[in-house]
N, CA, C and O atoms as CSV, one atom per row, in Angstrom:
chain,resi,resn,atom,element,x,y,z
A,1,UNK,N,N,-30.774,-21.871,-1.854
A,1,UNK,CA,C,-30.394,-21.083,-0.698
A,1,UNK,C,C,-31.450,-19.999,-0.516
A,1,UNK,O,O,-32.141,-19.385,-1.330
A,2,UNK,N,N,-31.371,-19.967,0.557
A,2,UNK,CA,C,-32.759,-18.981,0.823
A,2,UNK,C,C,-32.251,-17.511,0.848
A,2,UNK,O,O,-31.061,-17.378,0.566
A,3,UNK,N,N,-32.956,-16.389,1.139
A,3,UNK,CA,C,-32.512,-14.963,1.359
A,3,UNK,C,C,-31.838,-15.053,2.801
A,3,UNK,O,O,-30.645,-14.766,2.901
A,4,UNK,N,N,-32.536,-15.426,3.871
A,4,UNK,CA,C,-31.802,-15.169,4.663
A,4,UNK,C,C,-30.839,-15.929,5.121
A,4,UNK,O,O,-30.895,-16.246,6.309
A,5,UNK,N,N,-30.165,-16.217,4.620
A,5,UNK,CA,C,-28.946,-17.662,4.259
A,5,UNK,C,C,-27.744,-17.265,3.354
A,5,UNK,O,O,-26.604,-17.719,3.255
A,6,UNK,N,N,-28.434,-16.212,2.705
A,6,UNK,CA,C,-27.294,-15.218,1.762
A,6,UNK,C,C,-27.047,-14.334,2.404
A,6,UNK,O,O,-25.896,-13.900,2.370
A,7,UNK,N,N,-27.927,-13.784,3.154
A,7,UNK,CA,C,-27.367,-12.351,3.596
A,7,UNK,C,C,-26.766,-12.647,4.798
A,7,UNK,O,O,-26.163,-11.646,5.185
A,8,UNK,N,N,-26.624,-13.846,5.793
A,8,UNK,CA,C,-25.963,-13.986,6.881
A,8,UNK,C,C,-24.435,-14.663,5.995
A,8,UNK,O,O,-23.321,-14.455,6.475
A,9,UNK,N,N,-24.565,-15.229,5.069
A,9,UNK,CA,C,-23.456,-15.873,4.369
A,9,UNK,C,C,-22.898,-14.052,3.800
A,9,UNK,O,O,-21.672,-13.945,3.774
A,10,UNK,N,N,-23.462,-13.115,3.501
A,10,UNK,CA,C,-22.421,-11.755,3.071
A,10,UNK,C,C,-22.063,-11.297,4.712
A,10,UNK,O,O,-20.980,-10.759,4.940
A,11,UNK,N,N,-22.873,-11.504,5.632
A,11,UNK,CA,C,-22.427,-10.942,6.856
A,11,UNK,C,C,-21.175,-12.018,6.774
A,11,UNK,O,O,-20.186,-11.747,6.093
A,12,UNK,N,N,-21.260,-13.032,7.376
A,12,UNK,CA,C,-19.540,-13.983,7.591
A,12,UNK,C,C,-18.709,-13.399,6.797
A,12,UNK,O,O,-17.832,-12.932,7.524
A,13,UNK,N,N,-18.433,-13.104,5.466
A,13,UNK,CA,C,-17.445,-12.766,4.974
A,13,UNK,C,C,-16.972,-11.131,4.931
A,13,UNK,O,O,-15.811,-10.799,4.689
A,14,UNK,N,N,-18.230,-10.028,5.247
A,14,UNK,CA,C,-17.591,-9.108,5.599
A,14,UNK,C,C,-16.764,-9.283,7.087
A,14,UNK,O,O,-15.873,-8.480,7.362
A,15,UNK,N,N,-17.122,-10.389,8.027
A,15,UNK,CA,C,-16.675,-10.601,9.047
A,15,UNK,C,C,-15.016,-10.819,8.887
A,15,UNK,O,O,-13.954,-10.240,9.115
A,16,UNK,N,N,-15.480,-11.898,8.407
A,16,UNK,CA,C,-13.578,-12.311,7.791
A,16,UNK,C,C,-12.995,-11.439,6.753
A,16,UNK,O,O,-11.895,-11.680,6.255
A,17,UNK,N,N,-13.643,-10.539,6.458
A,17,UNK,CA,C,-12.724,-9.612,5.676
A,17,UNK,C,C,-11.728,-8.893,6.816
A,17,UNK,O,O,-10.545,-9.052,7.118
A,18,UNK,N,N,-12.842,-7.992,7.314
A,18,UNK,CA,C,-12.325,-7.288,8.587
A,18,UNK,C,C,-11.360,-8.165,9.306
A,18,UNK,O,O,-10.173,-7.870,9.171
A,19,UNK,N,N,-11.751,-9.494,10.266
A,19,UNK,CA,C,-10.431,-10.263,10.294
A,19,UNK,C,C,-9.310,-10.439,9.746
A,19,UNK,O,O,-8.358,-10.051,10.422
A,20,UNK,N,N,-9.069,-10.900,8.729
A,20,UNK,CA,C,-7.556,-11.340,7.848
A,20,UNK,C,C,-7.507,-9.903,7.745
A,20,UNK,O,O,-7.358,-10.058,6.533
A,21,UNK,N,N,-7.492,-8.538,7.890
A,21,UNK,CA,C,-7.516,-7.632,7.204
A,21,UNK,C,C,-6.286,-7.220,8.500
A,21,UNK,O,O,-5.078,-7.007,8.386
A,22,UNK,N,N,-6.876,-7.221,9.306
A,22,UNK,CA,C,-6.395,-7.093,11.291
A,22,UNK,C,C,-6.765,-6.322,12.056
A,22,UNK,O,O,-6.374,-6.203,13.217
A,23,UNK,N,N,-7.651,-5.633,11.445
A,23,UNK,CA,C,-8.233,-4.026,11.733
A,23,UNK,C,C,-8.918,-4.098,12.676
A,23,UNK,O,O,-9.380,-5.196,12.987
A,24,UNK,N,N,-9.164,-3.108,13.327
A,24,UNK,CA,C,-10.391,-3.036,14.626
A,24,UNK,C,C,-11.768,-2.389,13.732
A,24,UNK,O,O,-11.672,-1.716,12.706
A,25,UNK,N,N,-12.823,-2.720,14.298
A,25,UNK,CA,C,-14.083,-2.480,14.212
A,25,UNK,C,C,-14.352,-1.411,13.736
A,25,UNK,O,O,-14.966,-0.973,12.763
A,26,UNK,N,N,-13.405,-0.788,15.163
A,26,UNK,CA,C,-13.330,1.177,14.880
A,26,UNK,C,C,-12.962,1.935,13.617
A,26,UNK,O,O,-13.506,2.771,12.895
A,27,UNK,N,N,-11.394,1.057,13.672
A,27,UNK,CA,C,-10.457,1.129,12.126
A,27,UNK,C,C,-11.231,1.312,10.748
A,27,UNK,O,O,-11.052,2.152,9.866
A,28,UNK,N,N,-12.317,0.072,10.851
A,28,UNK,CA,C,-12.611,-0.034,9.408
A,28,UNK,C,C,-14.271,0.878,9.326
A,28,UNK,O,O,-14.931,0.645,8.313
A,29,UNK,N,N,-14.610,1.427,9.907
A,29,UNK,CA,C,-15.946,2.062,10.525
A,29,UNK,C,C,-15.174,3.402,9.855
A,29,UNK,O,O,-15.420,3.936,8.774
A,30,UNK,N,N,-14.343,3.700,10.675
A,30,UNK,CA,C,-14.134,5.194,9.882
A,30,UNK,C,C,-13.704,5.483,8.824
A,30,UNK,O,O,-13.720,6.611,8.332
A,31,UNK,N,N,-13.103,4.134,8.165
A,31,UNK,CA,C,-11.995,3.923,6.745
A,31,UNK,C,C,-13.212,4.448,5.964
A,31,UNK,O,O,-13.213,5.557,5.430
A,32,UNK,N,N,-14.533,3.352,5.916
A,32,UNK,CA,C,-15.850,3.579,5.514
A,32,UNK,C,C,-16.854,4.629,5.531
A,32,UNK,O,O,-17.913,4.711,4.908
A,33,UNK,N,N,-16.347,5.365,6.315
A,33,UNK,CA,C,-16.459,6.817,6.376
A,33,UNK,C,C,-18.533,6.547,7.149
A,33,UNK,O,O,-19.515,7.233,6.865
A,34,UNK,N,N,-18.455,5.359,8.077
A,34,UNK,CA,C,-19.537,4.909,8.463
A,34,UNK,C,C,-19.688,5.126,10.345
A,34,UNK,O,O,-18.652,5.204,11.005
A,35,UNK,N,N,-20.592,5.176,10.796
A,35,UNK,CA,C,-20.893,5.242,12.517
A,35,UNK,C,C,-20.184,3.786,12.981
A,35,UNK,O,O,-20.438,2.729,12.404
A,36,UNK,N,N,-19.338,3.892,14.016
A,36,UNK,CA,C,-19.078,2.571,14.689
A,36,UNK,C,C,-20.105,1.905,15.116
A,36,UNK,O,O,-20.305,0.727,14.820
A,37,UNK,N,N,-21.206,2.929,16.204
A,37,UNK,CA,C,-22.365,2.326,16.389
A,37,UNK,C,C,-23.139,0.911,15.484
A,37,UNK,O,O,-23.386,-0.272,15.719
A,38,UNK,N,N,-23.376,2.224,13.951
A,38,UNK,CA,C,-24.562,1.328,12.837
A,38,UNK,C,C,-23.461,0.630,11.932
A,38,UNK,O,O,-23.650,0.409,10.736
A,39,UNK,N,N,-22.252,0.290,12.629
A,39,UNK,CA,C,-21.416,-1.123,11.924
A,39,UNK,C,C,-21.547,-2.250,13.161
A,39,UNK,O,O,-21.563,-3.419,12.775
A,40,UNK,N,N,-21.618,-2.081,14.242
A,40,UNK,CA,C,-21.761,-3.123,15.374
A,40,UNK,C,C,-23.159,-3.456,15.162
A,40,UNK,O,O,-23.457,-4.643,15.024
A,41,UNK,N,N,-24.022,-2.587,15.121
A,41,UNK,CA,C,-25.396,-2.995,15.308
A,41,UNK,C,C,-25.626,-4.023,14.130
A,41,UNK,O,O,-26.329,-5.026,14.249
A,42,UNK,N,N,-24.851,-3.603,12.803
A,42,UNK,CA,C,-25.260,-4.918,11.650
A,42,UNK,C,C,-24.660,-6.073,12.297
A,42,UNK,O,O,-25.357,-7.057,12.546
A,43,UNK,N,N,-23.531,-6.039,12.564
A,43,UNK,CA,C,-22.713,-7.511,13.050
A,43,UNK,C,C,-23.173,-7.873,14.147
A,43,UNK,O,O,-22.709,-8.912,14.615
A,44,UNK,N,N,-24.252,-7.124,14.929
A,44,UNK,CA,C,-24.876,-8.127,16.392
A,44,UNK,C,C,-26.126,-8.604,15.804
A,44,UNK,O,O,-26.862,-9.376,16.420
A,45,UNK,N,N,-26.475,-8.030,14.254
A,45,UNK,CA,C,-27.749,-8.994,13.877
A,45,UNK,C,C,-28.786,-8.027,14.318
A,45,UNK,O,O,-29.840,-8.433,13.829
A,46,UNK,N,N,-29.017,-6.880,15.045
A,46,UNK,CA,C,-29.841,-5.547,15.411
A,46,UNK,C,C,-30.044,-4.806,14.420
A,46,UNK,O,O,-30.798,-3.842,14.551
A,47,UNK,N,N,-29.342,-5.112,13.037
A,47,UNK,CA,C,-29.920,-4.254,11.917
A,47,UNK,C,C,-29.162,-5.087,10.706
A,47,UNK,O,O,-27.955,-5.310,10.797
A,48,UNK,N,N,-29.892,-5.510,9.628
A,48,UNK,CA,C,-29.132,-5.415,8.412
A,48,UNK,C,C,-27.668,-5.139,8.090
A,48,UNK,O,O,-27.150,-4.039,8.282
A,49,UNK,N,N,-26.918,-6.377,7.502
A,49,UNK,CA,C,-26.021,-5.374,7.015
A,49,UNK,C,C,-26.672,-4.444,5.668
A,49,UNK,O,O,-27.588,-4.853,4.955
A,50,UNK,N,N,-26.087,-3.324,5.530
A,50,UNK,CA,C,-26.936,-2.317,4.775
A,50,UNK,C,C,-26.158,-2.020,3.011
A,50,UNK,O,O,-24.934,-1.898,3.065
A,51,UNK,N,N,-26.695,-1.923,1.761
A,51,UNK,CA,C,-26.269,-1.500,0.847
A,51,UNK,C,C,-25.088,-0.405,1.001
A,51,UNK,O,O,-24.009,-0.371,0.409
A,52,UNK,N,N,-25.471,0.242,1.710
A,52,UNK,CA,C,-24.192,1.239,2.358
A,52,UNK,C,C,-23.101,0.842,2.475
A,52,UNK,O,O,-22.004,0.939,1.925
A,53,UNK,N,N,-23.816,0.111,3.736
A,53,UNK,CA,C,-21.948,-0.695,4.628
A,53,UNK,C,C,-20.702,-1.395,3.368
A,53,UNK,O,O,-19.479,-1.316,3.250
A,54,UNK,N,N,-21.897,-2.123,2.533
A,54,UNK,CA,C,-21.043,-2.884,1.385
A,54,UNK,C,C,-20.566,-2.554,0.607
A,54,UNK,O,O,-19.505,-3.098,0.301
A,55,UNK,N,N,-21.219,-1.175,-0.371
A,55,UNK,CA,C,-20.523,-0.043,-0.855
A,55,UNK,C,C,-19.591,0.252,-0.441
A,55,UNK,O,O,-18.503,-0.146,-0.858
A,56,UNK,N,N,-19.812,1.276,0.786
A,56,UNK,CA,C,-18.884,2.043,1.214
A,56,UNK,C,C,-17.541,0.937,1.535
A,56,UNK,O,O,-16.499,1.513,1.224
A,57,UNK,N,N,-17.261,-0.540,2.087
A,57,UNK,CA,C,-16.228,-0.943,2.067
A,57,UNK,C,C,-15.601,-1.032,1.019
A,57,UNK,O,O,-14.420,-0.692,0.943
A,58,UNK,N,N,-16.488,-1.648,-0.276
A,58,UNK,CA,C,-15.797,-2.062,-1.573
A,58,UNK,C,C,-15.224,-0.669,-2.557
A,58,UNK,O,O,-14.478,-0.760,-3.533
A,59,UNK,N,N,-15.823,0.630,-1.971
A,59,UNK,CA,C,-14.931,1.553,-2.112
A,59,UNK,C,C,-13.925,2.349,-1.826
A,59,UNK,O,O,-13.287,3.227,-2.408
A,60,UNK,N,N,-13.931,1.533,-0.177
A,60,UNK,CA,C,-12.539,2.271,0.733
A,60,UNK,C,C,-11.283,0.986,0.182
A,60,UNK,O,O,-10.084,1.246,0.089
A,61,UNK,N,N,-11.999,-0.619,-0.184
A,61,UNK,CA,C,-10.581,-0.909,-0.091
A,61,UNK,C,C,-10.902,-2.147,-1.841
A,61,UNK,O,O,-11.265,-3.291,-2.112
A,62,UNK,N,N,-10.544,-1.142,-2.388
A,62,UNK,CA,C,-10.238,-1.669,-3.836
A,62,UNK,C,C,-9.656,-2.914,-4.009
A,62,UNK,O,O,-9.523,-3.336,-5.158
A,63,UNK,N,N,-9.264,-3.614,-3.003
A,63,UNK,CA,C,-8.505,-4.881,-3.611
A,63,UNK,C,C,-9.016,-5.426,-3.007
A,63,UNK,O,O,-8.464,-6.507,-2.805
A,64,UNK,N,N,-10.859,-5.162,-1.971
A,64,UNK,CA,C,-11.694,-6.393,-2.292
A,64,UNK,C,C,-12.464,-6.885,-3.159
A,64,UNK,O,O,-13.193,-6.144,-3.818
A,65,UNK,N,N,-12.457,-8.240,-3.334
A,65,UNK,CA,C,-13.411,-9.087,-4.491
A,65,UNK,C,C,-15.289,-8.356,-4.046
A,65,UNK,O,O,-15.856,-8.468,-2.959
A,66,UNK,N,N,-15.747,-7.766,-5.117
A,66,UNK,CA,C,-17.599,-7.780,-4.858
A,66,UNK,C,C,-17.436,-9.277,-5.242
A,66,UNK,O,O,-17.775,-10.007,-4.311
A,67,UNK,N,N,-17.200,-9.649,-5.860
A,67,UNK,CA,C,-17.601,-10.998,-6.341
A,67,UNK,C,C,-17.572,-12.059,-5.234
A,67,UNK,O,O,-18.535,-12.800,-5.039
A,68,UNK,N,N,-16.294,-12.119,-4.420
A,68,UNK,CA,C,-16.332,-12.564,-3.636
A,68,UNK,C,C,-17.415,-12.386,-1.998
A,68,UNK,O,O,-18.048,-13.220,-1.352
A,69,UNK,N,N,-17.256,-11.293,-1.869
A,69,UNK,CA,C,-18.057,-10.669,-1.179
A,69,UNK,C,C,-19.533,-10.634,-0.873
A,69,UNK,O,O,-20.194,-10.726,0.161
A,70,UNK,N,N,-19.783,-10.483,-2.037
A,70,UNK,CA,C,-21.369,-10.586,-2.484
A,70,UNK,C,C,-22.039,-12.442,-2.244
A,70,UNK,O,O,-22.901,-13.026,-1.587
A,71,UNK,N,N,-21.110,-12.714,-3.127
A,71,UNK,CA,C,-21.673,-14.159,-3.563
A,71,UNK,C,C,-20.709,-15.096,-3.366
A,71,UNK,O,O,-20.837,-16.024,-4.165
A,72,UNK,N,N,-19.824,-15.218,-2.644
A,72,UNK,CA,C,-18.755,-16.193,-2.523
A,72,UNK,C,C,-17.895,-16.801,-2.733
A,72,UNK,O,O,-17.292,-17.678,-2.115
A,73,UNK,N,N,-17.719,-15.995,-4.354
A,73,UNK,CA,C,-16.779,-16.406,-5.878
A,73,UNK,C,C,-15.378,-16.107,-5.756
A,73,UNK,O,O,-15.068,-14.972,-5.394
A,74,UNK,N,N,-14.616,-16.833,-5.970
A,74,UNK,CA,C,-13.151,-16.374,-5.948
A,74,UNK,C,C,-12.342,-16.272,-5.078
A,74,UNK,O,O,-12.222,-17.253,-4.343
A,75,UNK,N,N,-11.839,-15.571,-4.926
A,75,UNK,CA,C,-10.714,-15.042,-3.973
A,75,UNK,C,C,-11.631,-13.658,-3.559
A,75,UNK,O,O,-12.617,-13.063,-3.994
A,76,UNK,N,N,-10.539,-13.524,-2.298
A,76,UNK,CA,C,-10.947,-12.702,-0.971
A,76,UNK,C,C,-10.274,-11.220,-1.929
A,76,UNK,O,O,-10.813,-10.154,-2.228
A,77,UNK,N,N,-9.350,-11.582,-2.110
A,77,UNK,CA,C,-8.869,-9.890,-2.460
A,77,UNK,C,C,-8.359,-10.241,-4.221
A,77,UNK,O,O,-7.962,-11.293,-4.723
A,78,UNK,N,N,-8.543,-9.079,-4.735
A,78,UNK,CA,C,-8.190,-9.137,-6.714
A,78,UNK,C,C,-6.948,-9.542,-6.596
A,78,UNK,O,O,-6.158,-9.550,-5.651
A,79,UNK,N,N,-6.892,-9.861,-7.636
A,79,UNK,CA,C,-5.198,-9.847,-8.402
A,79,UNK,C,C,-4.859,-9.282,-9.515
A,79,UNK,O,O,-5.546,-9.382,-10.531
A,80,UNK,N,N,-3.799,-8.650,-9.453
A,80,UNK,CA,C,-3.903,-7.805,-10.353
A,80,UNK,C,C,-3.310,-7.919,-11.590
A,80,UNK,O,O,-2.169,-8.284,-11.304
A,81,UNK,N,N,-3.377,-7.834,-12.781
A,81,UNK,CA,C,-3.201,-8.709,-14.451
A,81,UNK,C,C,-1.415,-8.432,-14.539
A,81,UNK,O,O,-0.860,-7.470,-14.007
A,82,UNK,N,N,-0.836,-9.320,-15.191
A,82,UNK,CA,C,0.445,-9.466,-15.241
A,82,UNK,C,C,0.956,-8.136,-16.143
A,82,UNK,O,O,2.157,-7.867,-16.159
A,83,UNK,N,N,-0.421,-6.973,-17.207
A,83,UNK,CA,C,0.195,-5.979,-17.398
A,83,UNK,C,C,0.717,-4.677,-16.523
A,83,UNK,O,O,1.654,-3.892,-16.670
A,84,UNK,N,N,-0.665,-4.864,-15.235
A,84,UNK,CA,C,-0.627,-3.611,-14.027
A,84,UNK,C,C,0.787,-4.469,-13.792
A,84,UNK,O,O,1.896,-4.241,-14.275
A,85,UNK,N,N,0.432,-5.370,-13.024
A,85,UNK,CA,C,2.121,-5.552,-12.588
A,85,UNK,C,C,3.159,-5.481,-13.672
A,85,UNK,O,O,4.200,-5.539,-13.018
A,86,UNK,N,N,3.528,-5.385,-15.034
A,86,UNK,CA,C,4.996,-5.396,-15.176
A,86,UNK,C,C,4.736,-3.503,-15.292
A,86,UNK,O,O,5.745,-2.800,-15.337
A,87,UNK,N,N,3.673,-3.003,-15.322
A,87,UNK,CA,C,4.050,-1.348,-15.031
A,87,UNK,C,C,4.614,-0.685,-13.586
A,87,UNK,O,O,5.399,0.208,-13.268
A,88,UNK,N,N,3.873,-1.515,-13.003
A,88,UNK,CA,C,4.560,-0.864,-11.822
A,88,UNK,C,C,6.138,-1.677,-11.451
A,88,UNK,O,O,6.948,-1.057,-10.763
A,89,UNK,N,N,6.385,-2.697,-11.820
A,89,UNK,CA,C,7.548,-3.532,-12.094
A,89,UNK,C,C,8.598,-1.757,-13.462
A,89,UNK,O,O,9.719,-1.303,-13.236
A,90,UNK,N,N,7.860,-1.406,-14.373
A,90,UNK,CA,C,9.057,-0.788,-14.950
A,90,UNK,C,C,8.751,0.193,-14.288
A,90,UNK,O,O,9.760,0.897,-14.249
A,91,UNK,N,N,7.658,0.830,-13.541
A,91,UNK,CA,C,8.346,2.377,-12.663
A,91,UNK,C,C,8.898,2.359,-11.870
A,91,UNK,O,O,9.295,3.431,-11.413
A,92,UNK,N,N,9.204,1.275,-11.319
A,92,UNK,CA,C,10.233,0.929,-10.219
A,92,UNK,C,C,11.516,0.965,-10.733
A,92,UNK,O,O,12.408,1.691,-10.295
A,93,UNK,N,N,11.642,0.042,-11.833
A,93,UNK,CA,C,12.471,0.068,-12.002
A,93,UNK,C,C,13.423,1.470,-12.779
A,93,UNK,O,O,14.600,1.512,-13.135
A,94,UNK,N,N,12.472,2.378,-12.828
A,94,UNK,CA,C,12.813,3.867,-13.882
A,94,UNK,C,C,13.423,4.681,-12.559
A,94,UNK,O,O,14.330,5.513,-12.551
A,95,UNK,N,N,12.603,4.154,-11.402
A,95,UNK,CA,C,12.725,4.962,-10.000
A,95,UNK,C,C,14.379,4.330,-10.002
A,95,UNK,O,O,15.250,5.193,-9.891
A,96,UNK,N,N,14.750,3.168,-10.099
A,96,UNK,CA,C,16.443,2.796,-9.679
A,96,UNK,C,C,17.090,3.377,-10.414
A,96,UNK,O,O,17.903,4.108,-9.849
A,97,UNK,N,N,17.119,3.403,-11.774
A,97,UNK,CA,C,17.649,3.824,-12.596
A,97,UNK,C,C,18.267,5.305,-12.718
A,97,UNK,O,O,19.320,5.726,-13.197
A,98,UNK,N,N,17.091,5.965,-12.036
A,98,UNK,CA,C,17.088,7.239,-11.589
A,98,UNK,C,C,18.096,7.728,-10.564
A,98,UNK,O,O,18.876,8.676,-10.648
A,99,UNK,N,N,17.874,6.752,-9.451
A,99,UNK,CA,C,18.759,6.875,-8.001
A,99,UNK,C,C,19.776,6.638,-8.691
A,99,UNK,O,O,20.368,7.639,-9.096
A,100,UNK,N,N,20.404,5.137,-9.112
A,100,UNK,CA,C,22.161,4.945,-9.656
A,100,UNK,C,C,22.544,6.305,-10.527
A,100,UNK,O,O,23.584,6.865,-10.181
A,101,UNK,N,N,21.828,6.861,-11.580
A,101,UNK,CA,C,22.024,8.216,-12.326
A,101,UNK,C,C,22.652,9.222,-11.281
A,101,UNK,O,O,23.807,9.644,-11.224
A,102,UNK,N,N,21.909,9.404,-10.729
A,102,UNK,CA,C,22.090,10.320,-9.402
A,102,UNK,C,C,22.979,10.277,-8.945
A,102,UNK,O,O,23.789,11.185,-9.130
A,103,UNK,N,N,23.355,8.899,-7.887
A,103,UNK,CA,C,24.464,8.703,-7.442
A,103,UNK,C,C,25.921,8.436,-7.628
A,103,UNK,O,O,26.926,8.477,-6.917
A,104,UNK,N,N,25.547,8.058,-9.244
A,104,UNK,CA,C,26.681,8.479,-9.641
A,104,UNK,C,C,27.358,9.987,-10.237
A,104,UNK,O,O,28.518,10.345,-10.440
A,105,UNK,N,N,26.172,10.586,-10.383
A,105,UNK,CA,C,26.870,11.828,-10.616
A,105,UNK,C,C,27.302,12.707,-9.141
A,105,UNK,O,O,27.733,13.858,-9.198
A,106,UNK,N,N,27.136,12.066,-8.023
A,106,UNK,CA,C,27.176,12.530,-7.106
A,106,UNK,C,C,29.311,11.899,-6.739
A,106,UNK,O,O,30.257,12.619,-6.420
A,107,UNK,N,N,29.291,10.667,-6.936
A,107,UNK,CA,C,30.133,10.207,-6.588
A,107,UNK,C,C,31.388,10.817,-7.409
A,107,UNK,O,O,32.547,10.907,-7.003
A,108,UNK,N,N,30.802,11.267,-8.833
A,108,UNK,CA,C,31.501,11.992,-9.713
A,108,UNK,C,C,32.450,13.306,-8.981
A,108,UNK,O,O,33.605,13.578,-8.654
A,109,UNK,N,N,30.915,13.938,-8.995
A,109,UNK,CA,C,31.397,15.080,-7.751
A,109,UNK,C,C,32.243,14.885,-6.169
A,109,UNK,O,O,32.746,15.894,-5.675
A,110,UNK,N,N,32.319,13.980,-5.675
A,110,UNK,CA,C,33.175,13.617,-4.608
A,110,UNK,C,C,34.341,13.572,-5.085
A,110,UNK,O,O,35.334,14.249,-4.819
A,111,UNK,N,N,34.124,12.437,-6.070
A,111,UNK,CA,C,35.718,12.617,-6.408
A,111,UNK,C,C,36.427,13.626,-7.286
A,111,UNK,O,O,37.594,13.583,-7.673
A,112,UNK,N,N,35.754,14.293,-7.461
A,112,UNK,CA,C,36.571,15.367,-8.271
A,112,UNK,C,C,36.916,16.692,-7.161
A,112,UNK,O,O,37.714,17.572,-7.487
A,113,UNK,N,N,36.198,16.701,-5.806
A,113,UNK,CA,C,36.354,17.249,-4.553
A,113,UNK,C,C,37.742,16.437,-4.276
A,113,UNK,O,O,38.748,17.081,-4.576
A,114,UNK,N,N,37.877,15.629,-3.953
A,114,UNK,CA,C,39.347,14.749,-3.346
A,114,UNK,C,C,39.930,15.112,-4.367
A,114,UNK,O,O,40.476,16.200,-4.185
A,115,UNK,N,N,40.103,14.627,-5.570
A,115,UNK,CA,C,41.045,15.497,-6.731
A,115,UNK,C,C,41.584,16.541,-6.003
A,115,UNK,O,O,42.746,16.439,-5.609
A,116,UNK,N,N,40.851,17.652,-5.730
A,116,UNK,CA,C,41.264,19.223,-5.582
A,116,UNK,C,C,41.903,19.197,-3.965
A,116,UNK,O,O,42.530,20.051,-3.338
A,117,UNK,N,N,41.481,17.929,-3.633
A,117,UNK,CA,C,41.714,18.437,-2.361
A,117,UNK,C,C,43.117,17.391,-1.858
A,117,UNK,O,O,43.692,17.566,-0.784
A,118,UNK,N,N,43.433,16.521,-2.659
A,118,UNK,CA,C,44.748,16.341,-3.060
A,118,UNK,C,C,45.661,16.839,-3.318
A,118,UNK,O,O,46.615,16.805,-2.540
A,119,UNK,N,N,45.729,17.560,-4.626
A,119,UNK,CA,C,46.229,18.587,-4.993
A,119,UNK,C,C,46.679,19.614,-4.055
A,119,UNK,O,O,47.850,19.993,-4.008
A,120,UNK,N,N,45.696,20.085,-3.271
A,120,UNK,CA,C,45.964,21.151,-2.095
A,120,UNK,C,C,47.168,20.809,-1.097
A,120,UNK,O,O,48.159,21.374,-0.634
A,121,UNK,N,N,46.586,19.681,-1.031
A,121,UNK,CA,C,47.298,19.077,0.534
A,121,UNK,C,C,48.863,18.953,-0.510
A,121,UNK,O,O,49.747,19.678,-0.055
A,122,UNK,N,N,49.215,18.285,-1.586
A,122,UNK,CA,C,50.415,17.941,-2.177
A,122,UNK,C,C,51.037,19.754,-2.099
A,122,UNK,O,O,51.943,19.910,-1.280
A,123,UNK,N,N,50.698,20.736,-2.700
A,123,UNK,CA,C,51.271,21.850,-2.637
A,123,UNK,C,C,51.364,22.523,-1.341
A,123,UNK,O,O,51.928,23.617,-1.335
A,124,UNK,N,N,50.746,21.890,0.142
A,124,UNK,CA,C,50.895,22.134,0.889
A,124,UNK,C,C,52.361,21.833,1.788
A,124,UNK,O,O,53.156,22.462,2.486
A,125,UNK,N,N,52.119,20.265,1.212
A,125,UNK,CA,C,53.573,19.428,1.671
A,125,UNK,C,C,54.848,20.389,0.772
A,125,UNK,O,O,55.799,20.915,1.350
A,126,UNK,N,N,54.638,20.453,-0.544
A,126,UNK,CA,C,56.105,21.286,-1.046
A,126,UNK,C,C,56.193,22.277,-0.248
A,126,UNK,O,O,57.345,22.436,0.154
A,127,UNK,N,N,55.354,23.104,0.198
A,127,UNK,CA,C,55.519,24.470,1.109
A,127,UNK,C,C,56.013,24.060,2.277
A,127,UNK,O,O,56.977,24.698,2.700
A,128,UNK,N,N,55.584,23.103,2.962
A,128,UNK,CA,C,56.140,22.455,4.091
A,128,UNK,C,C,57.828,22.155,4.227
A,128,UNK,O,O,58.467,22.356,5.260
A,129,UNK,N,N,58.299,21.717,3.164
A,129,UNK,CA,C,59.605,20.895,2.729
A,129,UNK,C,C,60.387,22.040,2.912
A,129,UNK,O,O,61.448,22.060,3.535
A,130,UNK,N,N,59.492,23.637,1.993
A,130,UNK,CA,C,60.812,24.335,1.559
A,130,UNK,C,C,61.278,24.983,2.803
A,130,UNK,O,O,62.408,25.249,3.215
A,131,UNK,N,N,59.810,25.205,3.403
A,131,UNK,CA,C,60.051,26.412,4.979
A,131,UNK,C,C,61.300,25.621,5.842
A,131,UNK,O,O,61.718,26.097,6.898
């Protein structure tokens, strides 16, 4: 493969990144913290795509592949190892655990409000009976 056969093959796939992604031009220009202008001008073929442009995406959106990107390897976006996921799998689940805690001490408190407020209404009715 030649050079310029790679670097139009990294242009297509920053292309289809931006595609499957759904973003506008604009969208991902400023995500990149880059000129809309000198991101159109690479994709009309009027300039390089630039060490910049490729940087700066693969640092605005972390769950693209360089690998892929660069050279064509893999998948479009990472995956992430079955330990990141069961952590964020148990802070989630610390986050429910948390809410039911909560809500039940909340429900605790309701009902111990109706308790009292039972009570009230019952000594209300004897007062009622005797008048």
């Amino acid at each position: 493969m030649n050079e310029k056969d790679s670097k139009s093959d990294v242009l297509n796939r920053f292309i289809e990144f931006r595609e499957q992604s759904g973003m506008s031009w604009n969208a991902l220009s400023s995500r990149i913290g880059m000129r809309q202008t000198t991101i159109s001008n690479q994709i009309l073929g009027q300039r390089a795509l630039s060490l910049d442009t490729v940087l700066n995406t693969l640092m605005a959106y972390g769950e693209l592949s360089a690998e892929w990107l660069l050279r064509g390897k893999g998948e479009m976006f990472l995956t992430t190892t079955n330990d990141e996921e069961e952590a964020k799998n148990d802070a989630r689940l610390d986050a429910l655990v948390d809410t039911i805690a909560l809500l039940q001490e909340t429900i605790k408190m309701k009902n111990a409000t109706i308790d009292a407020l039972q009570a009230e209404l019952s000594q209300y009715k004897r007062k009622a009976k005797k008048a």
